[in-house]
C-alpha positions as CSV (number, residue, x, y, z in Angstrom):
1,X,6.0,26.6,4.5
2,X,5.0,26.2,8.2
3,X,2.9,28.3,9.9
4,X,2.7,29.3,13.9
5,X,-0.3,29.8,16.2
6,X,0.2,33.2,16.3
7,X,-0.4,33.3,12.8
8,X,3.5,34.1,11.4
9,X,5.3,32.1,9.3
10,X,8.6,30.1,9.0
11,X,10.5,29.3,5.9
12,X,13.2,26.9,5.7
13,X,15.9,26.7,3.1
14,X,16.6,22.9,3.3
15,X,13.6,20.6,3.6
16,X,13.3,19.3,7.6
17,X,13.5,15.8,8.0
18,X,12.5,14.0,10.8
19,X,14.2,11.0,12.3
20,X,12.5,10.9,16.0
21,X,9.2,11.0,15.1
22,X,8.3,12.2,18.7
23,X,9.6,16.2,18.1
24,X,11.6,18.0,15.7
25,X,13.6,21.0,15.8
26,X,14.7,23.0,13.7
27,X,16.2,26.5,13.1
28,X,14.0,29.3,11.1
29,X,15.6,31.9,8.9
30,X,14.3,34.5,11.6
31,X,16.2,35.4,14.6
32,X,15.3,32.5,17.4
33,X,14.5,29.3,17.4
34,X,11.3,26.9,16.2
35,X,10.5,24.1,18.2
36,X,7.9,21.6,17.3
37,X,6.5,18.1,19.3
38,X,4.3,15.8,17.3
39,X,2.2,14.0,19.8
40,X,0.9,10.1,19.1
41,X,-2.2,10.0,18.0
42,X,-4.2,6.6,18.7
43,X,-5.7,4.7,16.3
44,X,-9.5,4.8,16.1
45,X,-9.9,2.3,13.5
46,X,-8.4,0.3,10.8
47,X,-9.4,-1.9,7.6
48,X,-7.3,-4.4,7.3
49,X,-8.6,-6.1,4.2
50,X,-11.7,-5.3,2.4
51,X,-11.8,-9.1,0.6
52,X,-12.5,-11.8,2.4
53,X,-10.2,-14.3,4.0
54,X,-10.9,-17.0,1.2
55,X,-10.0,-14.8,-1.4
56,X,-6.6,-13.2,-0.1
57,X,-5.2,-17.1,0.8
58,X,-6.1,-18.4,-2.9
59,X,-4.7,-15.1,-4.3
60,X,-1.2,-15.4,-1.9
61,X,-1.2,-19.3,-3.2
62,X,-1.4,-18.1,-6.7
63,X,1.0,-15.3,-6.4
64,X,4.0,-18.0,-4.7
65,X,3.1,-20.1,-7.8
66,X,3.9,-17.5,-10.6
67,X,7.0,-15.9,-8.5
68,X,8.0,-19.2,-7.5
69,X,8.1,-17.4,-4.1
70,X,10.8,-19.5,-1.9
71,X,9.1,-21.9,0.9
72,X,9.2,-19.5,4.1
73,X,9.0,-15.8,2.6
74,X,5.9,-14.4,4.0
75,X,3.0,-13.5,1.5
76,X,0.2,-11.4,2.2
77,X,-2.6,-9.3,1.7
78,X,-0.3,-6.5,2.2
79,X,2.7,-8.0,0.0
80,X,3.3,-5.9,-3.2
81,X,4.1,-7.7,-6.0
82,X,7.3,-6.2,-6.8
83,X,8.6,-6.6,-3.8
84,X,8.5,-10.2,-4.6
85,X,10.4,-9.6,-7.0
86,X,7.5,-9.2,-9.6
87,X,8.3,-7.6,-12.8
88,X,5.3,-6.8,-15.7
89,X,5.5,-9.8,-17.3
90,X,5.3,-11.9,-14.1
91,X,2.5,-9.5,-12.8
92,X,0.2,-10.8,-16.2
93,X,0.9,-13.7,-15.6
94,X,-0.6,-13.7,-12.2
95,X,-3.6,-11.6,-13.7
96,X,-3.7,-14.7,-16.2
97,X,-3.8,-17.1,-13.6
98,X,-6.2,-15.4,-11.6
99,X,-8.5,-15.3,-13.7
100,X,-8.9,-18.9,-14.6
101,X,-8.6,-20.1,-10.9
102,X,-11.9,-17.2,-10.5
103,X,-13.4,-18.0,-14.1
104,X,-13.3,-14.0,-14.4
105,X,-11.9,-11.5,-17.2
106,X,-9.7,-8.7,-15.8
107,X,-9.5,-5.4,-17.9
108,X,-6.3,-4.5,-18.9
109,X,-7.0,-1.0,-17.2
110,X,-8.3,-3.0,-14.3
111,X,-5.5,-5.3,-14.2
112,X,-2.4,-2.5,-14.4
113,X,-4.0,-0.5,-10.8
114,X,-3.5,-4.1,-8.9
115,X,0.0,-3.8,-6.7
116,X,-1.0,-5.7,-4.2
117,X,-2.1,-9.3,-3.2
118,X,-5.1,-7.1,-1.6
119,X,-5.5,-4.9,-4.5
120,X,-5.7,-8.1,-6.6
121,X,-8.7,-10.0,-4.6
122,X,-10.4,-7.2,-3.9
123,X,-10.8,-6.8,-7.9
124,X,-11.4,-10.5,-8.0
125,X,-14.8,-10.2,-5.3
126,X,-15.8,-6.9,-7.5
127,X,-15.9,-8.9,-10.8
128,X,-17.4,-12.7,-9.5
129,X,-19.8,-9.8,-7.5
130,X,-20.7,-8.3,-10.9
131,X,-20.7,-11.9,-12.5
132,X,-23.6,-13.3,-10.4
133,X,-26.8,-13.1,-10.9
């Protein structure tokens, strides 16, 4: 349901898809038509990574190891593991060789929320974080 300035309200019988993100139109089930432009709105800010450099790079390095990623495919913070082509098996094994290249333990909880190459040293700086002294 969408609702107008003016405080009535649309329905729509199919869901509205938008293909050009910079308006959309569509027709309501009332008499007339609903038009409605979606401005840009500037980014303020944005968090790339919240692990450090270090950490991402020996986590990628680790991640083309287990996948056997081929020389020249991009890995990132960003990359999810199964777009690598990363099934369950292949994701605890990463886990596995995470932890011994950090000398950490991963939770199996812990371990099944990680997706991402980011997601993975992120956990990695929480647990050597909660290691130290």
């Amino acid at each position: 349901m969408a609702s107008s300035a003016a405080g009535s309200a649309l329905s729509f019988a199919k869901p509205v898809k938008a293909t050009n993100t910079n308006s959309i139109s569509f027709t309501s089930v009332r008499k007339g038509n609903a038009f409605l432009r979606l401005q840009p709105v500037p980014m303020r800010f944005a968090v790339c990574c919240t692990a450090k450099k270090e950490t991402v790079e020996k986590v990628c390095d680790i991640v083309k190891k287990q996948l056997a990623v081929p020389e020249g495919t991009e890995v990132s913070g960003a990359s999810k593991f199964s777009d690598l082509g990363a099934d369950s098996l292949d994701t605890v094994e990463i886990v596995m060789g995470l932890e011994e290249e950090f000398g950490i333990s991963v939770e199996e909880s812990s371990a099944q929320s990680i997706a991402t190459v980011e997601d993975a040293a992120a956990l990695i700086e929480k647990l050597v974080a909660a290691k130290s002294p």
